[in-house]
C-alpha positions as CSV (number, residue, x, y, z in Angstrom):
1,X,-1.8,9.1,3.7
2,X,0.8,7.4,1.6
3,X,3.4,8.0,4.5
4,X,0.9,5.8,7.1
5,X,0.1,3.3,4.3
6,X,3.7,3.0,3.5
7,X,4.2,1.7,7.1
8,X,2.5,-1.5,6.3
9,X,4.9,-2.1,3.2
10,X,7.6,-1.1,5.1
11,X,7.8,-3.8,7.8
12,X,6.0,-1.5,10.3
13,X,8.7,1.2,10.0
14,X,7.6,4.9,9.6
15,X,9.3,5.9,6.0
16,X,9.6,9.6,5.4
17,X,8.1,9.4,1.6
18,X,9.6,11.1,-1.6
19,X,9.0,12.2,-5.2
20,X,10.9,10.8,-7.9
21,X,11.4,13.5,-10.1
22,X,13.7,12.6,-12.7
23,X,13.7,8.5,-13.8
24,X,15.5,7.8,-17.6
25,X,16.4,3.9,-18.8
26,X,19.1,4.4,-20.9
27,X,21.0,0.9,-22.3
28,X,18.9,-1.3,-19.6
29,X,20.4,0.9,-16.5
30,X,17.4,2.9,-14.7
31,X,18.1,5.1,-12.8
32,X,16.3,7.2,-10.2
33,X,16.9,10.6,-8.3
34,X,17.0,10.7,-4.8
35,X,18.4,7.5,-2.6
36,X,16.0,7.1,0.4
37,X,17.3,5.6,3.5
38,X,15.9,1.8,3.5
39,X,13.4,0.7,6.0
40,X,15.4,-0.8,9.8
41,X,18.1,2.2,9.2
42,X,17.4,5.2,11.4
43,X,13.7,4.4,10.8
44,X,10.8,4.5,13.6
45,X,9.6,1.0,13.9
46,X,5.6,2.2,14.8
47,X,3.9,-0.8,14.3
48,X,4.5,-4.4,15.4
49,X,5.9,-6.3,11.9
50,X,3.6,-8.8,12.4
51,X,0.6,-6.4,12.4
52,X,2.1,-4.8,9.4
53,X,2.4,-8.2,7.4
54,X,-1.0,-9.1,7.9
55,X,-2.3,-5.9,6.7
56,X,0.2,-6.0,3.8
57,X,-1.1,-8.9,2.8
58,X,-4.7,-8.1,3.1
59,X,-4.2,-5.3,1.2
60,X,-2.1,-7.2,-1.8
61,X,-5.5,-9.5,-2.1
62,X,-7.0,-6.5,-3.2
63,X,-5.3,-6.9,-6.1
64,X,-5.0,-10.4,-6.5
65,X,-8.9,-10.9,-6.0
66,X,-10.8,-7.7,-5.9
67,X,-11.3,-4.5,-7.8
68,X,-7.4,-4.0,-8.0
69,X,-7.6,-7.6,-10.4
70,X,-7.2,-5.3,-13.5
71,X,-3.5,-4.2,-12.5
72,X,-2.5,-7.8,-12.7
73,X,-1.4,-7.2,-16.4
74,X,1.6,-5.9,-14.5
75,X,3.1,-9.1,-13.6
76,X,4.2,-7.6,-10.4
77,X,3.8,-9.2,-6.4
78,X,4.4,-6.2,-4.6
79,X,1.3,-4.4,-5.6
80,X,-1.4,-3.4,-2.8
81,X,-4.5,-1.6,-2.6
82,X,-7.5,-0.4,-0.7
83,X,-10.9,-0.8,-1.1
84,X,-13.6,2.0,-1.4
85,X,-15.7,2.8,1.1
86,X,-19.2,3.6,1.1
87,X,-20.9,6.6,1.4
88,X,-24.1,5.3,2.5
89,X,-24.5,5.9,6.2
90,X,-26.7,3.0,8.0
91,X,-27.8,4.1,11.6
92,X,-26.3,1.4,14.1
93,X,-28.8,-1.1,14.6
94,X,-31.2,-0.8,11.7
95,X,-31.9,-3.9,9.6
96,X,-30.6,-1.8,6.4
97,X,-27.7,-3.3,5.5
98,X,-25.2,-1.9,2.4
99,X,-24.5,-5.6,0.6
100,X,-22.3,-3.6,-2.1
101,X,-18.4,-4.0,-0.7
């Protein structure tokens, strides 16, 4: 899952993902353990970018104005999320309609 959502954040290339195992901040310097390749290098572009911007951006509203508004304390742009889905089934058709979103 993280690998096919990453494609939206990546430009609409297909980014092998990896665990950070090891981060320390010593003296203001972080630093990280592995160095990933960067998205356009030897990446697969699988998704047209301006498909992937829109859903990027659809996604980083989440944060900025639905359930994901808590993680503005943050102070961070680059955050996206994904809303819930429901687990109420309505049979196609019916006038039942789920009004929670």
């Amino acid at each position: 899952m993280a690998r096919a959502y990453a494609v939206f954040a990546n430009g609409g290339y297909l980014i092998q993902p990896y665990f950070i195992h090891k981060s320390s901040m010593t003296a203001a310097i972080r630093s990280h353990s592995p160095t990933p390749p960067r998205a356009g290098m030897r990446a697969l572009r699988v998704l047209d970018p301006r498909n992937a911007f829109i859903m990027d951006n659809m996604m980083q509203d989440v944060m900025r104005y639905g359930h994901g508004g808590a993680r503005r304390a943050l102070s961070r742009v680059d955050l996206a999320g994904k809303t819930g889905t429901t687990n109420e089934f309505v049979e196609p058709g019916s006038p039942v309609t789920n009004r929670r979103w």
